[in-house]
C-alpha positions in Angstrom: -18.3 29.7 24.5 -19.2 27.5 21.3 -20.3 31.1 19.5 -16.8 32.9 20.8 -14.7 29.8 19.4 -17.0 29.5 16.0 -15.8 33.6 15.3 -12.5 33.3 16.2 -11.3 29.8 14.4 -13.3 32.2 11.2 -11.1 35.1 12.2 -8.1 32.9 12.4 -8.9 31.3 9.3 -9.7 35.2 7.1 -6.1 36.4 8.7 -4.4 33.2 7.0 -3.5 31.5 10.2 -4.6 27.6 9.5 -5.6 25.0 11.7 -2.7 23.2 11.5 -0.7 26.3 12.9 -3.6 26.7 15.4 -3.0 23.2 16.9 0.2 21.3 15.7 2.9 24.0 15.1 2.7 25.6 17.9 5.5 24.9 20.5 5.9 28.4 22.6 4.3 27.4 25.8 3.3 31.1 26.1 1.7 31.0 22.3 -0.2 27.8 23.8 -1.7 29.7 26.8 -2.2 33.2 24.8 -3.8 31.0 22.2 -6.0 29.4 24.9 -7.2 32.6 26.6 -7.8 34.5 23.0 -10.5 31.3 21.8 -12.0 31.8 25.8 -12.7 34.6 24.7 -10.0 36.6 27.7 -8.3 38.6 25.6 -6.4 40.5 28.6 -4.9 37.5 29.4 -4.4 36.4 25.7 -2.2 40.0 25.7 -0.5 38.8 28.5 1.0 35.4 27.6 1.7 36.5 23.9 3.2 39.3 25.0 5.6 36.8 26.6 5.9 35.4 23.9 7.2 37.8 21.6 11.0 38.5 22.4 11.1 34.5 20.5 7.6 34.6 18.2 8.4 38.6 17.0 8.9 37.8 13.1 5.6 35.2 13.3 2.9 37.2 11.8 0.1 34.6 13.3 1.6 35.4 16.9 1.8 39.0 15.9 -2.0 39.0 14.8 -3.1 37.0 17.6 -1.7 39.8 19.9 -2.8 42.5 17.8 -6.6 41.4 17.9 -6.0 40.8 21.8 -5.0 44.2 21.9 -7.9 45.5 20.1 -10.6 43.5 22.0 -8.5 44.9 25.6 -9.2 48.6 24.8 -5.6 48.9 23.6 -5.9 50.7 20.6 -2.7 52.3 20.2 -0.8 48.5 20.6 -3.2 46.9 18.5 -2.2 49.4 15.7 1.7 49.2 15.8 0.8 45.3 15.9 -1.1 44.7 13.3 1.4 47.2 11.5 4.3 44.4 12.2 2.0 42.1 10.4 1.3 43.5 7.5 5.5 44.5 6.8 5.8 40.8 7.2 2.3 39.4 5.4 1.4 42.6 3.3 -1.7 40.5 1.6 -3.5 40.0 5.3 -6.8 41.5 4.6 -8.1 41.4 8.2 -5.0 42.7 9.8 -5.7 45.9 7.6 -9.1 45.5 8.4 -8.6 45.9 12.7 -5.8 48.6 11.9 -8.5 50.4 10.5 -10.5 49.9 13.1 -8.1 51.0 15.7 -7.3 53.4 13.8 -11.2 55.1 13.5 -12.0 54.0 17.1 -9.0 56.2 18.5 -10.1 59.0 15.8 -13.5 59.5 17.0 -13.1 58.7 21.2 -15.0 61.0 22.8 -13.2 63.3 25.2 -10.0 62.3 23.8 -6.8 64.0 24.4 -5.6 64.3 20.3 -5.6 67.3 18.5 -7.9 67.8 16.0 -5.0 67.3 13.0 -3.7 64.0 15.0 -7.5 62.5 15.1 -7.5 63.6 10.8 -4.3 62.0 10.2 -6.1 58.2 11.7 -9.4 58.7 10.0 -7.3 59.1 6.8 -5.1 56.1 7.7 -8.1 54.3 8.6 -9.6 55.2 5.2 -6.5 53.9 3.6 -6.2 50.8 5.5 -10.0 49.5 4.8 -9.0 51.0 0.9 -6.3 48.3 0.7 -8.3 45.5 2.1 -10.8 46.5 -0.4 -8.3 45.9 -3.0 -7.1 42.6 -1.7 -10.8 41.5 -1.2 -13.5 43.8 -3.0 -16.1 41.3 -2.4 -15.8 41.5 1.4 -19.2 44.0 2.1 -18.4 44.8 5.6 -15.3 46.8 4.6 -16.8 48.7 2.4 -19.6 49.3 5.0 -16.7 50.5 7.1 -14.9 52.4 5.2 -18.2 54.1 5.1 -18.3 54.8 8.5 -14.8 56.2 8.8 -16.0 58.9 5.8 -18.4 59.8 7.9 -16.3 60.3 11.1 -13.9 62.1 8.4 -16.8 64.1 7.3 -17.9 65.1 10.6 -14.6 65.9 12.1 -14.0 68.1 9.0 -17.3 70.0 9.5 -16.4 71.4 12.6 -16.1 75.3 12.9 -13.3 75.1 13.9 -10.6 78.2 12.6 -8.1 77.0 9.8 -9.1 73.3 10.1 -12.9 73.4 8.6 -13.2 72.5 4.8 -16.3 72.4 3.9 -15.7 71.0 0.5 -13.7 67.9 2.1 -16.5 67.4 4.5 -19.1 67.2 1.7 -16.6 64.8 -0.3 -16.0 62.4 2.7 -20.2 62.2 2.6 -20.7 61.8 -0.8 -18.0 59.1 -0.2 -19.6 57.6 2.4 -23.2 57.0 1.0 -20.9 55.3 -2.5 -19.7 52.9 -0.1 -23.0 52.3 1.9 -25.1 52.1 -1.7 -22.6 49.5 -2.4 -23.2 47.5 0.7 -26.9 47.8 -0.1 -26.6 46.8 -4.0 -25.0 43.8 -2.8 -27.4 43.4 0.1 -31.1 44.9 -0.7 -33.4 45.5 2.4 -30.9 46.4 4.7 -32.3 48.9 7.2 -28.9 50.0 9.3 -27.8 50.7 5.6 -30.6 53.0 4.7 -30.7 54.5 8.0 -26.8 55.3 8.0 -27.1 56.7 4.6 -30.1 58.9 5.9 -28.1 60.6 8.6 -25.0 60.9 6.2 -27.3 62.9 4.2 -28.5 65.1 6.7 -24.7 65.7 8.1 -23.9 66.4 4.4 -27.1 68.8 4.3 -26.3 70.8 7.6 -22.6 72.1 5.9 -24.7 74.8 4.2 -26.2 76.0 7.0 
């Protein structure tokens, strides 16, 4: 409970939300309990109460994130995107709400078995590109965004290696790789020794490698 409270009152504090908004601004009765459930660590129950909340909290960006991270942690991808998009038109400097839409974003792009067409899972690994791009310009010091950003170039990479007619480019493929191990070599500049890093940029390599055959 202590660990679950420790991330979020960091997340809370990286999305601009201070603790003085946490605990003495807060009047909504439905913000309380949303607020409540979300540090709990119940985020289905968070959704519910800020949901509630909304039709009075809708042009508070801290209620919006709070929902939009809800969302994400609840499975609800699709929500937690047009969320955290209300957050950014009102707070367009909110690193981690760009961050989580990016997220969303490459989580929905990649689900296996998933219903999208092939063009409509390219269009959210590009957004999700974009949207860890941004944060990277509000924040270039953050590592894990560039680690993934990596991560959505490889999904990008993959998706675009598929034989499949008039969609496979084999030239944007090997660019979203080559992208991909820039980002990971940054991670691993900044943090020698890392062995995820060097193992990701391993298979990255061997994805990149297979295009030719």
């Amino acid at each position: 409970m202590k660990l679950i409270a420790s991330i979020l009152s960091f997340v809370f504090l990286s999305s601009g939300i201070t603790y003085a908004q946490q605990n003495q601004e807060i009047k909504n009765s439905n913000v309380k309990l949303g607020q409540k459930a979300l540090m709990d660590g119940d985020f289905k129950e968070a959704v519910t109460h800020l949901e509630k909340a909304i039709p009075t909290e809708g042009s508070n960006p801290d209620v919006l994130y709070m929902l939009g991270y809800s969302y994400y942690h609840s499975g609800s991808y699709q929500k937690s995107i047009s969320t955290f998009g209300q957050v950014i038109a009102l707070k367009p400097s909110n690193v981690s709400a760009y961050y989580y839409r990016g997220k969303a974003r490459n989580v929905l792009g990649t689900q296996m078995n998933s219903p999208l067409s092939v063009t409509e899972r390219e269009k959210l690994l590009l957004a999700s590109i974009n949207d860890y791009t941004k944060a990277i310009e509000l924040n270039s010091a953050d590592q894990v965004l560039y680690q993934n950003r990596a991560m959505a170039y490889r999904d990008y990479g993959i998706l675009k290696g598929q034989k499949i007619r008039k969609f496979y480019n084999k030239e944007v493929a090997e660019n979203s790789f080559k992208s991909c191990i820039e980002d990971l070599q940054k991670v691993l500049d900044a943090t020698p020794g890392r062995k995820d890093i060097t193992e990701e940029m391993k298979k990255a390599k061997v994805y990149m490698a297979n295009l030719s055959r």
